[in-house]
Backbone atoms as SQL, in Angstrom:
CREATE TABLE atoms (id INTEGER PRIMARY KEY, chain TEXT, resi INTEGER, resn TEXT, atom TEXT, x REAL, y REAL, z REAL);
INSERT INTO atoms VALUES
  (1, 'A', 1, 'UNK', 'N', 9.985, -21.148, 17.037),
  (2, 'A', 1, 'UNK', 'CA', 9.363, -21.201, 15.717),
  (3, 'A', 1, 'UNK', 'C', 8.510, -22.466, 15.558),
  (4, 'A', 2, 'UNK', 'N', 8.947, -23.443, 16.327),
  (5, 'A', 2, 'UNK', 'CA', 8.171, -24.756, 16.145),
  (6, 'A', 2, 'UNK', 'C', 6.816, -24.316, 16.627),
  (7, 'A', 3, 'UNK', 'N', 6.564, -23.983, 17.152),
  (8, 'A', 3, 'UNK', 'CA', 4.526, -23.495, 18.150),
  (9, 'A', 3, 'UNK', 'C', 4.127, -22.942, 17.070),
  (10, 'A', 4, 'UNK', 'N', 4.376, -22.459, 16.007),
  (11, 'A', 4, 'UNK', 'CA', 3.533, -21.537, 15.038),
  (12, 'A', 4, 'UNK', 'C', 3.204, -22.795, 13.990),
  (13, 'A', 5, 'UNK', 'N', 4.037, -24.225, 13.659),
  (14, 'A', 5, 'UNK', 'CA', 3.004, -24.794, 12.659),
  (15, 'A', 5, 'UNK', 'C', 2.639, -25.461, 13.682),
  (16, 'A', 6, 'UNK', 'N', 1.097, -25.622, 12.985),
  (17, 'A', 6, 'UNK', 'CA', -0.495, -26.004, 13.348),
  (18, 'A', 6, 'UNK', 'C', -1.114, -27.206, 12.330),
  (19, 'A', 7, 'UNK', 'N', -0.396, -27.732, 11.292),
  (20, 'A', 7, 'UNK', 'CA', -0.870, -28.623, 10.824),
  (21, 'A', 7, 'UNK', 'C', -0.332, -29.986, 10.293),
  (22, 'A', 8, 'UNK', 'N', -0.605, -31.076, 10.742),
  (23, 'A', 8, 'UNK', 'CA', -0.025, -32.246, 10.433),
  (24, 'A', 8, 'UNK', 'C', 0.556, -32.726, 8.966),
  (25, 'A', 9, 'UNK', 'N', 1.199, -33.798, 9.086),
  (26, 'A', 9, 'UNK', 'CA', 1.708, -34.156, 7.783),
  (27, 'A', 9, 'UNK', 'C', 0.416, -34.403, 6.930),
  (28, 'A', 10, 'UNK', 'N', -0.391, -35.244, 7.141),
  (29, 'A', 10, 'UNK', 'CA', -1.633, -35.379, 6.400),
  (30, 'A', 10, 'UNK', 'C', -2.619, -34.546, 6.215),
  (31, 'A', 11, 'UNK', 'N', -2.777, -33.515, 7.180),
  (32, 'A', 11, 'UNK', 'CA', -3.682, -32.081, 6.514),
  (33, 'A', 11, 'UNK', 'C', -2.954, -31.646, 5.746),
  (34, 'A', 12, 'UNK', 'N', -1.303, -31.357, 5.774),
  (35, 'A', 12, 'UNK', 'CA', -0.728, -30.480, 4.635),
  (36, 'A', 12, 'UNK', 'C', -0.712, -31.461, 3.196),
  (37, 'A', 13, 'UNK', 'N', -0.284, -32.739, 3.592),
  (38, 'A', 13, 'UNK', 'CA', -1.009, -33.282, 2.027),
  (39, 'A', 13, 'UNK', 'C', -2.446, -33.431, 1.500),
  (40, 'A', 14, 'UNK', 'N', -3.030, -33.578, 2.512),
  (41, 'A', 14, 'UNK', 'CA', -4.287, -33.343, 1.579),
  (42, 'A', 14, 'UNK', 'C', -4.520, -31.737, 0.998),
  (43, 'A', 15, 'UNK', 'N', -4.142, -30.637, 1.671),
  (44, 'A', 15, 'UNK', 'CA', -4.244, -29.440, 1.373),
  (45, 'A', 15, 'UNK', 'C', -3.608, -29.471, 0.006),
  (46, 'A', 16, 'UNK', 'N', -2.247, -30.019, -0.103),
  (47, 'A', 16, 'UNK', 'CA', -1.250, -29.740, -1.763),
  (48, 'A', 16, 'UNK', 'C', -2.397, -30.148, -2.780),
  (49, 'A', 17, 'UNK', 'N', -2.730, -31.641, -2.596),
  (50, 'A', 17, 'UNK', 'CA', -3.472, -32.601, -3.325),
  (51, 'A', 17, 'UNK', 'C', -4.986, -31.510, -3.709),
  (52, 'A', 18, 'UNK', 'N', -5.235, -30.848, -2.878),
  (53, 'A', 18, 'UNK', 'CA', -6.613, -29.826, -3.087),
  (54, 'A', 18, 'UNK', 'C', -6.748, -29.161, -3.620),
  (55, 'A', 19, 'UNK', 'N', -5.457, -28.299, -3.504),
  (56, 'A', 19, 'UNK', 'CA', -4.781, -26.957, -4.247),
  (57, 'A', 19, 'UNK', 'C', -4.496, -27.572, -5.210),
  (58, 'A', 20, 'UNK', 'N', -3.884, -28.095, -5.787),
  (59, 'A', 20, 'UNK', 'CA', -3.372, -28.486, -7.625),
  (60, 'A', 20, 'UNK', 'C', -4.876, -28.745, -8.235),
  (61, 'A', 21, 'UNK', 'N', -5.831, -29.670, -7.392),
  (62, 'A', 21, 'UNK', 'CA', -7.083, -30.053, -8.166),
  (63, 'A', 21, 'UNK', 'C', -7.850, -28.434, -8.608),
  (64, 'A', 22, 'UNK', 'N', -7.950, -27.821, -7.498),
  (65, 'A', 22, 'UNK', 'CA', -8.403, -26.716, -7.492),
  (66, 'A', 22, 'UNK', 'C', -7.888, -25.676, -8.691),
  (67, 'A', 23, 'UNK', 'N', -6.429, -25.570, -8.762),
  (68, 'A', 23, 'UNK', 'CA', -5.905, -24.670, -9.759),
  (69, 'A', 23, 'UNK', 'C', -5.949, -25.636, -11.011),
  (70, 'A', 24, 'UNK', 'N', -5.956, -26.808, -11.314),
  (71, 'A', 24, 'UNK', 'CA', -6.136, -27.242, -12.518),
  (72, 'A', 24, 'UNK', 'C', -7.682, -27.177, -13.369),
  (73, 'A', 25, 'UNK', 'N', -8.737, -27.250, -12.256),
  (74, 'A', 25, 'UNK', 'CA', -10.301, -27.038, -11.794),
  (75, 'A', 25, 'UNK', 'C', -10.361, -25.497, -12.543),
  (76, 'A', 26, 'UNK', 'N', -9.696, -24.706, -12.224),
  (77, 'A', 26, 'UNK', 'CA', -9.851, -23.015, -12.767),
  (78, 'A', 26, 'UNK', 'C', -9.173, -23.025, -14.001),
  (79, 'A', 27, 'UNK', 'N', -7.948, -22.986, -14.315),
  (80, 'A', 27, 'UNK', 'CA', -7.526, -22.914, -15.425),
  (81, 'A', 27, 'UNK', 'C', -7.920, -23.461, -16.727),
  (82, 'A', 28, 'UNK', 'N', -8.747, -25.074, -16.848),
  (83, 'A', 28, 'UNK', 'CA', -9.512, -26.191, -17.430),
  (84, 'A', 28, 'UNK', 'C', -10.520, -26.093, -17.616),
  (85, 'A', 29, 'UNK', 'N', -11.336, -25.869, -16.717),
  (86, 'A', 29, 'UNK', 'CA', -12.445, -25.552, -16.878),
  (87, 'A', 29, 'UNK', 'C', -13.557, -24.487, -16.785),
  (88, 'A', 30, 'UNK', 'N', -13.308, -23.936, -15.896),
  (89, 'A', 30, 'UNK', 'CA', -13.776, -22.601, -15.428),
  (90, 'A', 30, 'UNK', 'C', -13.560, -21.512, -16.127),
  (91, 'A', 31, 'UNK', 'N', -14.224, -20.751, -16.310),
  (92, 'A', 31, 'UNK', 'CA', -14.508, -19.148, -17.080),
  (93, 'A', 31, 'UNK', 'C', -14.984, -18.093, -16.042),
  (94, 'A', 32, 'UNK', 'N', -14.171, -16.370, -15.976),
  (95, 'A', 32, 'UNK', 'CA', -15.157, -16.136, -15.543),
  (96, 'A', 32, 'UNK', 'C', -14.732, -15.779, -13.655),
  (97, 'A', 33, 'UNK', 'N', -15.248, -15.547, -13.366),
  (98, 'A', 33, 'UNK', 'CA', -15.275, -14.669, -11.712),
  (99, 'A', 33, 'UNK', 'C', -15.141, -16.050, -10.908),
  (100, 'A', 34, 'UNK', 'N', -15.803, -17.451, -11.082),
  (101, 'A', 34, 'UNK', 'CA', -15.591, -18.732, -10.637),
  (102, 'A', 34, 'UNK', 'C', -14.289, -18.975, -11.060),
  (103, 'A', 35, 'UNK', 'N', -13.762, -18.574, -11.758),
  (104, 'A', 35, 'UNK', 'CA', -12.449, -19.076, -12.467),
  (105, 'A', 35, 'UNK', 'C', -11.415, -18.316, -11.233),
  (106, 'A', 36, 'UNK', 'N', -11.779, -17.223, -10.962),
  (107, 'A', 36, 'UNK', 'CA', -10.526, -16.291, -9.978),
  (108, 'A', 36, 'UNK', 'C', -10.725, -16.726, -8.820),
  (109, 'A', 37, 'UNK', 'N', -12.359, -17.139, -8.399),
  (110, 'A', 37, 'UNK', 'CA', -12.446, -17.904, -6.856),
  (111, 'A', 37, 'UNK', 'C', -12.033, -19.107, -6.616),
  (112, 'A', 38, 'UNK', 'N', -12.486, -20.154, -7.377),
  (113, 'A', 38, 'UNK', 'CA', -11.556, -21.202, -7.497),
  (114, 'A', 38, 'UNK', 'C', -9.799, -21.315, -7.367),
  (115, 'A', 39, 'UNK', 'N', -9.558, -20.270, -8.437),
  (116, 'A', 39, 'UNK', 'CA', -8.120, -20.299, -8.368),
  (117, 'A', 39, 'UNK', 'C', -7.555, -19.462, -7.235),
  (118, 'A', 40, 'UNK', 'N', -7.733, -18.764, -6.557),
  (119, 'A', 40, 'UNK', 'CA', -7.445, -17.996, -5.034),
  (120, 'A', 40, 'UNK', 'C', -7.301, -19.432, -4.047),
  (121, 'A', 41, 'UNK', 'N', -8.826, -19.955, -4.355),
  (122, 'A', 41, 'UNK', 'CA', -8.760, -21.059, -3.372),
  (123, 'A', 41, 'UNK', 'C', -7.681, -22.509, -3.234),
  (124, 'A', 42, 'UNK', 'N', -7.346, -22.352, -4.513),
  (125, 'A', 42, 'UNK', 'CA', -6.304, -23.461, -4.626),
  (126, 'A', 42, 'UNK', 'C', -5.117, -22.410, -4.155),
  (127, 'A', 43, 'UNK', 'N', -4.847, -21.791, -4.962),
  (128, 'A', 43, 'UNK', 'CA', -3.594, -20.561, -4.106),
  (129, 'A', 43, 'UNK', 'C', -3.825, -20.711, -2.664),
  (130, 'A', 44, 'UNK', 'N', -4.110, -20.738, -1.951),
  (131, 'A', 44, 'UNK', 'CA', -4.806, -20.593, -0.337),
  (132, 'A', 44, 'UNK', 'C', -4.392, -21.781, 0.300),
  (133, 'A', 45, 'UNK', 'N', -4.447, -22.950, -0.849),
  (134, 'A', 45, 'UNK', 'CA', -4.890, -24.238, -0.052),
  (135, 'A', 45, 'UNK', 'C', -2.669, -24.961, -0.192),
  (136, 'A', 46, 'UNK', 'N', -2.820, -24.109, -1.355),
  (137, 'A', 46, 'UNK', 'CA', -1.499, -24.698, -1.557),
  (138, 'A', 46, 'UNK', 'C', -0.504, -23.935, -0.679),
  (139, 'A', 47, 'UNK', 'N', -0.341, -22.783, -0.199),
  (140, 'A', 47, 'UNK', 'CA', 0.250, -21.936, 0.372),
  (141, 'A', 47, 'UNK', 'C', 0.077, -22.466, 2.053),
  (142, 'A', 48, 'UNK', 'N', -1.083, -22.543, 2.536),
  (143, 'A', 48, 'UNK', 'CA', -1.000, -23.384, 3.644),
  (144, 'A', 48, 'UNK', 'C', -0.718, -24.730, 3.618),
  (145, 'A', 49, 'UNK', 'N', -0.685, -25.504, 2.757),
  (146, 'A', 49, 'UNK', 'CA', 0.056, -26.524, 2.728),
  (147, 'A', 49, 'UNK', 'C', 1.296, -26.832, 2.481),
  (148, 'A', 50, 'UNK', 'N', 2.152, -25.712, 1.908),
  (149, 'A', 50, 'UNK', 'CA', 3.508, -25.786, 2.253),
  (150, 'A', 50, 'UNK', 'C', 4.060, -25.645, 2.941),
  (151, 'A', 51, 'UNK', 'N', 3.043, -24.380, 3.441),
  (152, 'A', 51, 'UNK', 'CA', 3.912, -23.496, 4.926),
  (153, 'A', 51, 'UNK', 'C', 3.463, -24.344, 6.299),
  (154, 'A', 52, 'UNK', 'N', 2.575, -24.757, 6.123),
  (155, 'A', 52, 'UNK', 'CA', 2.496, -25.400, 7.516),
  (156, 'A', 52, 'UNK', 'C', 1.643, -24.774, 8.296),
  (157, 'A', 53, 'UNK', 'N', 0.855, -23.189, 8.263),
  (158, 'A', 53, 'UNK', 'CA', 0.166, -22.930, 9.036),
  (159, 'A', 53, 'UNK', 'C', -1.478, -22.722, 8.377),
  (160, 'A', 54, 'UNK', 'N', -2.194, -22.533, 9.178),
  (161, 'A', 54, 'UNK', 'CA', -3.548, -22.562, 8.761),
  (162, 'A', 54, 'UNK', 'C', -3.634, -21.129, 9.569),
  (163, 'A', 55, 'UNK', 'N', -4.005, -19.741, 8.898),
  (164, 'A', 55, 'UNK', 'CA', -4.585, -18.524, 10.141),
  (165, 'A', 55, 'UNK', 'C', -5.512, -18.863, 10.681),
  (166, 'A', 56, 'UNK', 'N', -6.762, -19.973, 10.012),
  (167, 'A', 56, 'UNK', 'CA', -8.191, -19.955, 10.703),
  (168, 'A', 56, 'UNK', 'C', -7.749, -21.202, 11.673),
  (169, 'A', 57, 'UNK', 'N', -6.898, -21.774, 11.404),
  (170, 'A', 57, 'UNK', 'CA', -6.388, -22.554, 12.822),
  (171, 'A', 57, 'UNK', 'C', -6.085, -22.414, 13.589),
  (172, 'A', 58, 'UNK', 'N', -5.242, -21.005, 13.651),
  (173, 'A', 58, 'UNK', 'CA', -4.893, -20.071, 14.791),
  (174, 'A', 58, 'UNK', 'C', -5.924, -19.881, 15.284),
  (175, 'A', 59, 'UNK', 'N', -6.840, -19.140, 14.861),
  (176, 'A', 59, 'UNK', 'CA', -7.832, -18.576, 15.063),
  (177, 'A', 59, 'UNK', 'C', -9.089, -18.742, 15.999),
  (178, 'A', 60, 'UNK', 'N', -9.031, -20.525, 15.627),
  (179, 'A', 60, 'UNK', 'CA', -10.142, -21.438, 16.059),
  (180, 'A', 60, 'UNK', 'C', -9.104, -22.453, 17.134),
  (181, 'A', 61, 'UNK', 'N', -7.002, -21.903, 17.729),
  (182, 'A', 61, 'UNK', 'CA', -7.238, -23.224, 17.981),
  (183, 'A', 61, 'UNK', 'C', -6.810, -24.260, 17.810),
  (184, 'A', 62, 'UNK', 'N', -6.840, -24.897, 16.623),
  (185, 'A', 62, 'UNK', 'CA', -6.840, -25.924, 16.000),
  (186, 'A', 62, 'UNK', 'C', -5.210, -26.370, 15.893),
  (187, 'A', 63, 'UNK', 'N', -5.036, -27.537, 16.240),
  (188, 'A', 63, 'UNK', 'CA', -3.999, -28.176, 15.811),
  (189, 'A', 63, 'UNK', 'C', -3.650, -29.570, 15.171),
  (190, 'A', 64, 'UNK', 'N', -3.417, -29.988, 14.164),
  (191, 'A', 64, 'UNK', 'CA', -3.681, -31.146, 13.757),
  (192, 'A', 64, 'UNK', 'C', -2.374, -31.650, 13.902),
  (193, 'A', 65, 'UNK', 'N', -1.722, -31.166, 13.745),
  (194, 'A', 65, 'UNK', 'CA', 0.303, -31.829, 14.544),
  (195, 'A', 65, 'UNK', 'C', 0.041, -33.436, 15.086);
């Protein structure tokens, strides 16, 4: 199970830190079809930052560990 996370302690905090800006960014300010993309994207950012994996990291590869 350890080979499947792909991202370091500091990509996954900056990811949390992205995701909250992001979902506070939609809910605050945003109206509107920007309001659901924004907020997906913080959903996205926060979800890989808990879990530890990135798919487009798989994808591409990538390991920041």
């Amino acid at each position: 199970m350890e080979g499947l996370f792909n991202e370091g302690s500091i990509d996954r905090v900056v990811r949390l830190a992205v995701g909250v800006l992001l979902l506070g960014m939609a809910f605050i300010f945003l109206g509107g079809a920007l309001q659901i993309i924004v907020g997906l994207l913080g959903v996205i950012a926060l979800a890989t930052g808990t879990i530890g994996v990135c798919p487009l990291y798989m994808l591409f590869k990538i390991n920041t560990k």
